[in-house]
C-alpha positions in Angstrom: -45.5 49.9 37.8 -43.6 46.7 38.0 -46.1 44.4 36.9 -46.7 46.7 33.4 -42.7 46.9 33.4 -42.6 42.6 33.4 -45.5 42.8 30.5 -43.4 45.4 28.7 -40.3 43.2 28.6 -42.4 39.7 27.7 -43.7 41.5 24.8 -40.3 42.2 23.7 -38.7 38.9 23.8 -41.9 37.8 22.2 -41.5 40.1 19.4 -37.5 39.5 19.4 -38.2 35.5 19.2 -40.8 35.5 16.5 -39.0 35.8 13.7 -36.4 33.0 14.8 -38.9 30.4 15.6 -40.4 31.1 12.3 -36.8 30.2 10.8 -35.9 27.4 12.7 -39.2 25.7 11.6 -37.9 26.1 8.3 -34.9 24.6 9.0 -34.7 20.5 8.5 -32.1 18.5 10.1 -29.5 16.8 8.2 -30.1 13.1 8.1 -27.1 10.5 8.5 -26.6 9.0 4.7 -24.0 6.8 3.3 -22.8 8.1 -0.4 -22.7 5.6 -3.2 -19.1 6.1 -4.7 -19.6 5.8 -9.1 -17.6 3.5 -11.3 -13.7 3.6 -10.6 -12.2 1.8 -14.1 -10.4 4.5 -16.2 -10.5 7.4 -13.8 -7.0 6.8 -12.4 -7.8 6.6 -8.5 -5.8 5.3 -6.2 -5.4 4.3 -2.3 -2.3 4.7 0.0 -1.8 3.2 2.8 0.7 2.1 6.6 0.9 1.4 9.8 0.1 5.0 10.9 3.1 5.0 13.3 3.1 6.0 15.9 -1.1 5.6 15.6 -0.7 1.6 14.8 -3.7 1.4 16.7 -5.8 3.6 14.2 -5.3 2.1 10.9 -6.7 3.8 7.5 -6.6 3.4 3.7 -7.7 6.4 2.6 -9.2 7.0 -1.4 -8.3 10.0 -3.8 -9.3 10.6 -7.5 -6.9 12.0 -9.9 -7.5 15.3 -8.7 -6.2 14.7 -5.5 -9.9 14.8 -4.0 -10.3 12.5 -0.6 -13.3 10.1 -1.7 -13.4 8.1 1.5 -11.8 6.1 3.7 -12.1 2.7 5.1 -10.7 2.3 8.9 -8.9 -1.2 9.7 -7.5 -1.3 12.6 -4.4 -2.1 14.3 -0.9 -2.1 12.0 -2.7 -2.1 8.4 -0.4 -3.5 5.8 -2.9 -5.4 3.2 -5.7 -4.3 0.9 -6.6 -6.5 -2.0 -9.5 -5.3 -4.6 -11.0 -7.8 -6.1 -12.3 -7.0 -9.7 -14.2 -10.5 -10.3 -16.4 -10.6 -6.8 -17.0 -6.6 -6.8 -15.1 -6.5 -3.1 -13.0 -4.8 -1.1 -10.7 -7.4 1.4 -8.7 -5.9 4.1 -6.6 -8.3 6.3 -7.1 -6.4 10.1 -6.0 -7.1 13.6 -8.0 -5.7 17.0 -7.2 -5.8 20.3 -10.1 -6.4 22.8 -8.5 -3.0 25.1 -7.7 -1.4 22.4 -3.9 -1.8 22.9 -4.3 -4.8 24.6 -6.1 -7.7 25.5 -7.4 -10.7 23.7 -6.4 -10.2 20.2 -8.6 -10.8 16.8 -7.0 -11.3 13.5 -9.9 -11.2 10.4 -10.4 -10.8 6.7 -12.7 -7.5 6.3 -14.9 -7.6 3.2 -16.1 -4.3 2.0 -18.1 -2.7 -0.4 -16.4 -0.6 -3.0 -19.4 1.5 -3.6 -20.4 2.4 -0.2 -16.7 1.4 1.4 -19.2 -0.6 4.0 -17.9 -3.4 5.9 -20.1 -6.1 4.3 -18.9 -9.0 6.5 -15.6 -10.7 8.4 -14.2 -14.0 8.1 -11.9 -15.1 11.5 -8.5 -16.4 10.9 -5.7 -17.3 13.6 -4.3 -14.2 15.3 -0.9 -14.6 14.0 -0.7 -12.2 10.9 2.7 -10.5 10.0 3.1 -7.0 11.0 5.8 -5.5 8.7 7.1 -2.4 7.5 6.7 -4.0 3.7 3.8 -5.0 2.4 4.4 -6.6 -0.8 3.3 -10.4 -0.5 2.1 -10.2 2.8 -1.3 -11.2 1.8 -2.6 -11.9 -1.7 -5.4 -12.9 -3.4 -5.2 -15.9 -5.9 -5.4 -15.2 -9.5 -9.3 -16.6 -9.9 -10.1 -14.7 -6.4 -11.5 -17.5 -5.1 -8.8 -17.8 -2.1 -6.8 -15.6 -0.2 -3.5 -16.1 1.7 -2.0 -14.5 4.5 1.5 -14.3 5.9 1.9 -15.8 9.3 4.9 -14.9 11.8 5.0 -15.4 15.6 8.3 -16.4 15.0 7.1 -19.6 13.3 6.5 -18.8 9.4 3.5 -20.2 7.8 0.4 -19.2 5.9 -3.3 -19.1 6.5 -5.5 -19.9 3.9 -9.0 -18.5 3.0 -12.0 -19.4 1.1 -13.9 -16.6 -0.3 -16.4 -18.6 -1.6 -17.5 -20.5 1.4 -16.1 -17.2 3.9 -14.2 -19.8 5.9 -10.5 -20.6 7.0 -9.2 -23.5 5.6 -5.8 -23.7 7.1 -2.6 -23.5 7.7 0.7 -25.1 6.2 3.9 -24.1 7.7 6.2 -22.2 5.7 9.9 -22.1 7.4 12.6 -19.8 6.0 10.3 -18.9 3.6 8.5 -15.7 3.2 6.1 -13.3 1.2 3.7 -14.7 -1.1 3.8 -14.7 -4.9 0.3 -15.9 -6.7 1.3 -17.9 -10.4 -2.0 -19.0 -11.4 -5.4 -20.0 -10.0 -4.1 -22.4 -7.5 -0.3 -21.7 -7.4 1.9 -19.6 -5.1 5.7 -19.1 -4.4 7.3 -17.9 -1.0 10.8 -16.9 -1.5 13.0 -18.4 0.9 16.3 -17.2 2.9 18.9 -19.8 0.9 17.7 -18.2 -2.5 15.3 -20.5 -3.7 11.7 -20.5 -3.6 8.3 -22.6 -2.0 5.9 -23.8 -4.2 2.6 -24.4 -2.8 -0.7 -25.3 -4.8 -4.2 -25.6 -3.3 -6.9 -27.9 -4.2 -10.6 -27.4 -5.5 -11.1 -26.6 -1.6 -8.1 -24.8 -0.5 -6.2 -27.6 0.4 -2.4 -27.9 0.2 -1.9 -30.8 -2.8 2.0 -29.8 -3.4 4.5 -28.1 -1.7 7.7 -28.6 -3.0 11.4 -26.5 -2.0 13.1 -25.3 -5.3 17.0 -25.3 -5.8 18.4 -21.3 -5.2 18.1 -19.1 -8.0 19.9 -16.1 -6.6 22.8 -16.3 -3.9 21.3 -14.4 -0.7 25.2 -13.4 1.0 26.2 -12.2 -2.7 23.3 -10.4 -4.0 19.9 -10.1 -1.9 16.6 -9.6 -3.6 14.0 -7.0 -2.0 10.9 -9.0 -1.5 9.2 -5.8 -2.9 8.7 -7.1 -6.4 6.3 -6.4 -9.1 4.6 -8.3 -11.9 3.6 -8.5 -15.4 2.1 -11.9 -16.7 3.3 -14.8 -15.7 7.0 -13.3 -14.3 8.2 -11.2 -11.1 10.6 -8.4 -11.2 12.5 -8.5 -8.2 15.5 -6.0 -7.9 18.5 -6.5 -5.2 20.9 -4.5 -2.9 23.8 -4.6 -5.3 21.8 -2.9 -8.1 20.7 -6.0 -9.7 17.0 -7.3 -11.8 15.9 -10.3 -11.6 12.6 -11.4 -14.2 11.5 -14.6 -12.4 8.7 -16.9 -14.2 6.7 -18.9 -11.8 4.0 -20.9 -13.1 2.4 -24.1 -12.2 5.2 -26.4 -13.6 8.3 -23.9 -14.0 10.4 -21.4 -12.2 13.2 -20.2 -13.8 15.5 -17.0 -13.9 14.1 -15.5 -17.3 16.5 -12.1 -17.6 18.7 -10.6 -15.6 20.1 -7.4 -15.8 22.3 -4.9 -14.0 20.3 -1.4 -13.0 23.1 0.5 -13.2 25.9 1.7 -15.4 29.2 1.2 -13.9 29.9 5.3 -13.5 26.2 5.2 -11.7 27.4 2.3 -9.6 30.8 4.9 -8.8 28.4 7.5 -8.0 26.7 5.6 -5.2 23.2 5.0 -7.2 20.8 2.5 -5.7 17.2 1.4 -4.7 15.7 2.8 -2.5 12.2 3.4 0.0 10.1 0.3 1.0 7.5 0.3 -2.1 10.1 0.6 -4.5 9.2 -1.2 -7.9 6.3 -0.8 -9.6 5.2 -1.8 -13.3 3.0 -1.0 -16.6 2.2 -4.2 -18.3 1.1 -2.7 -21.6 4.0 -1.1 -22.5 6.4 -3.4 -20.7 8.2 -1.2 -18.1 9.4 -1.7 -14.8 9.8 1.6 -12.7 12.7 1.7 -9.9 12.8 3.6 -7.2 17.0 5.3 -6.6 18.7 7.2 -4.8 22.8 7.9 -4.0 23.6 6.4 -0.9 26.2 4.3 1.1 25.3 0.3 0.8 22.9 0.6 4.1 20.9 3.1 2.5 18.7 1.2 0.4 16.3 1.4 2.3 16.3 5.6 2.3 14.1 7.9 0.5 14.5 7.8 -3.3 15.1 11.1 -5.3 14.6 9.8 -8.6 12.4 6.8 -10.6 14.2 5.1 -13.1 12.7 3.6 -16.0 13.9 -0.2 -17.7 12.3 -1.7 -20.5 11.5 -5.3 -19.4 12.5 -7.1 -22.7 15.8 -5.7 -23.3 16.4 -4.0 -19.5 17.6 -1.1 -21.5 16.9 1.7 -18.8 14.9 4.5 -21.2 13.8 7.2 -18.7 15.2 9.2 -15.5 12.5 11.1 -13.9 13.5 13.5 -11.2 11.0 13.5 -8.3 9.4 16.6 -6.7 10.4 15.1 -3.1 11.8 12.2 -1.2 9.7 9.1 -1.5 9.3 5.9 0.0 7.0 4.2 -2.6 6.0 4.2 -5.9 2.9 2.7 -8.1 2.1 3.0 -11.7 -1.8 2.8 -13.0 -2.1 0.5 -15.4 -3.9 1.9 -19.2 -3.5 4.2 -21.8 -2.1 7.2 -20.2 -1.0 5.8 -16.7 -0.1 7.6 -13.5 3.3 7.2 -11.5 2.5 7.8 -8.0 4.7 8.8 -5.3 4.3 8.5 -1.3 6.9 11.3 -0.6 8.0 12.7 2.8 7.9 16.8 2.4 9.2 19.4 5.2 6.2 22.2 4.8 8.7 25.0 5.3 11.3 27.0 3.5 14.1 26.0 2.7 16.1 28.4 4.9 13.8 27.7 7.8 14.6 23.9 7.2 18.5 24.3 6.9 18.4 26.7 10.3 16.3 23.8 12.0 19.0 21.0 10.7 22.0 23.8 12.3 20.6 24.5 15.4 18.5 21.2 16.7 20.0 18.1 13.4 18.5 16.0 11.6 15.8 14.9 15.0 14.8 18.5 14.6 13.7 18.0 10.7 12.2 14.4 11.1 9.9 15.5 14.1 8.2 18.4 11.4 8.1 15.8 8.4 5.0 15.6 7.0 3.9 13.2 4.1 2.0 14.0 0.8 1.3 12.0 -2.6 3.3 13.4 -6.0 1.2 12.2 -9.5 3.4 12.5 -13.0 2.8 11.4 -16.2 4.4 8.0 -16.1 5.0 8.3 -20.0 6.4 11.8 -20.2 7.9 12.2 -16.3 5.9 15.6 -16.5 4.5 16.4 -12.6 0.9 16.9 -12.1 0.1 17.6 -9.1 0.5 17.4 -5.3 -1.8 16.1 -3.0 -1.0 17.1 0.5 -2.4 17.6 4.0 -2.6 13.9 4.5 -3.3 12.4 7.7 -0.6 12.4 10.6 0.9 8.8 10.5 3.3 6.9 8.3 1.8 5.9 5.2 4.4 3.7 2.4 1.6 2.6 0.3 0.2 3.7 -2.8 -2.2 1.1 -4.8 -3.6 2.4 -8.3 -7.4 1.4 -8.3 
């Protein structure tokens, strides 16, 4: 009886497993692939970037299309503050730091070269461990105007800056820098490095990368009067720095000038009553076509300009007539503009993913702690021409991000 009672219930499972064996030989496993990402130009992508505080460790610069659609991501390591495309070569550079224990340990400092198509790390050039890490990014390391070198921004408290071939994937070396800081490209060869008495380092490199001037210009802007953000923008051949006390500065650099082209006042004196100002970390941005620089403001007290900006005010470079308000969805730290017919203003924003009576009872009963700890961030896109908003792009990864680069 037991032994027909065991064949009995083998038959069954048998019969119960037949037609799932038959389906799982149907079934293929997936295979690891990488995607090949199509042409970028015209498409209006961009990347955002930060150090991912408190995640510093865990650095990322993640892609989006216009739609707001994550296309990839490329992961750089510790403190990111430094992607540079580079249009010519057909390559990605990301300055990155490592640590050999993660936190800690013996530390590596390299220039990442990636594919833009695959977002692949292609290969790594070593440079000293000594990079900048810095809550701005602007200047911090750039690309020269052929792409045949790249610089990077040295601090350990000495100032200097490394230089790199990309031709030979070697570093050449390093020239000190003191006082000086941020780093402007003026042509194939030439940089500035604005400097803490107001004036400027020129520097200009040789067929190999070689230092063949350096030279300390007199101040062109009085640093205990009127101090210049080193978050400046450019179109051609001139900078457009803005300052603490609401000022623009259009600064030519080239290989044999520097000079103080225009410089206007940002604000109106009612606006100046009313507290307006810069504001954020990324907070200038421009669109070379139609010759417009794009400020980032808020209404603050004068140690606020570095708080999140409500509103992106509009100047026309030539006349620094100011010819557009547009008022911002939410807080931002950082702005871009795409360059091109119909162009993009981009906006890193903080955004509190709650109503706004839920908000307000979480300011009464815990302050402002209580709101910061359920900050989120998200990306705001507007037509840069009209102001109109397009879109939000939200649900972005948990760390600070204050970058936004139009691709």
């Amino acid at each position: 009886m037991l032994k027909r009672l065991l064949r009995g219930f083998t038959l069954c499972i048998a019969l119960l497993a037949w037609p799932v064996t038959g389906v799982l030989a149907e079934i293929q496993p997936e295979q690891a692939g990488v995607e090949v990402l199509p042409a970028h130009d015209g498409q209006h992508w961009f990347w955002i970037w930060g150090n991912r505080a408190p995640s510093m460790i865990d650095g990322r610069a993640l892609l989006f299309d216009d739609n707001g659609k994550m296309l990839g991501q490329l992961d750089t390591g510790f403190w990111f503050n430094s992607l540079l495309p580079a249009p010519s070569r057909n390559e990605l550079f990301a300055v990155e730091t490592y640590f050999s224990r993660g936190t800690r340990g013996t530390r590596s400092d390299m220039v990442t070269v990636y594919d833009p198509l695959t977002l692949s790390p292609k290969r790594e050039i070593a440079i000293p461990p000594k990079r900048i890490n810095a809550l701005g990014n602007t200047g911090l390391s750039v690309l020269s105007d052929d792409e045949r070198f790249l610089l990077v921004l040295n601090f350990t408290p000495a100032q200097s800056i490394s230089i790199v071939d990309l031709d030979a994937d070697r570093f050449v070396g390093e020239v000190e820098t003191p006082g000086c800081a941020s780093i402007y490209p003026a042509g194939a060869r030439d940089f500035y490095s604005i400097c803490g008495d107001g004036g400027f380092l020129h520097l200009r490199l040789g067929e190999q990368g070689e230092v063949v001037l350096k030279e300390r210009s007199k101040p062109l802007f009085d640093p205990l009067k009127d101090l210049l953000s080193t978050a400046a923008s450019r179109i051609g051949d001139t900078w457009y720095f803005v300052s603490r006390e609401g000022q623009a500065y259009a600064i030519q650099m080239g290989a044999e000038q520097l000079q103080v082209s225009k410089q206007w006042s940002l604000v109106s004196a009612s606006e100046r009553d009313d507290d307006w100002r810069i504001s954020g970390v990324q907070h200038t941005a421009v669109h070379g076509e139609s010759g417009r620089l794009f400020v980032l403001m808020h209404q603050g007290g004068p140690e606020t300009f570095q708080e999140p900006g409500t509103e992106v005010w509009v100047y026309n470079v030539r006349s620094g007539e100011k010819v557009q308000s547009i008022e911002l969805e939410e807080q931002s730290i950082a702005i871009g503009v795409s360059p091109g017919a119909q162009p993009r203003l981009y906006s890193v924003d903080f955004v509190l993913p709650m109503p706004l009576l839920a908000g307000a009872w979480i300011y009464l009963t815990e302050g402002q702690d209580g709101v910061l700890r359920r900050l989120q961030q998200a990306v705001n896109l507007y037509d840069a021409d009209s102001g109109k908003h397009l879109r939000s792009v939200e649900g972005l990864p948990y760390g600070y991000l204050n970058m936004v680069l139009p691709w």
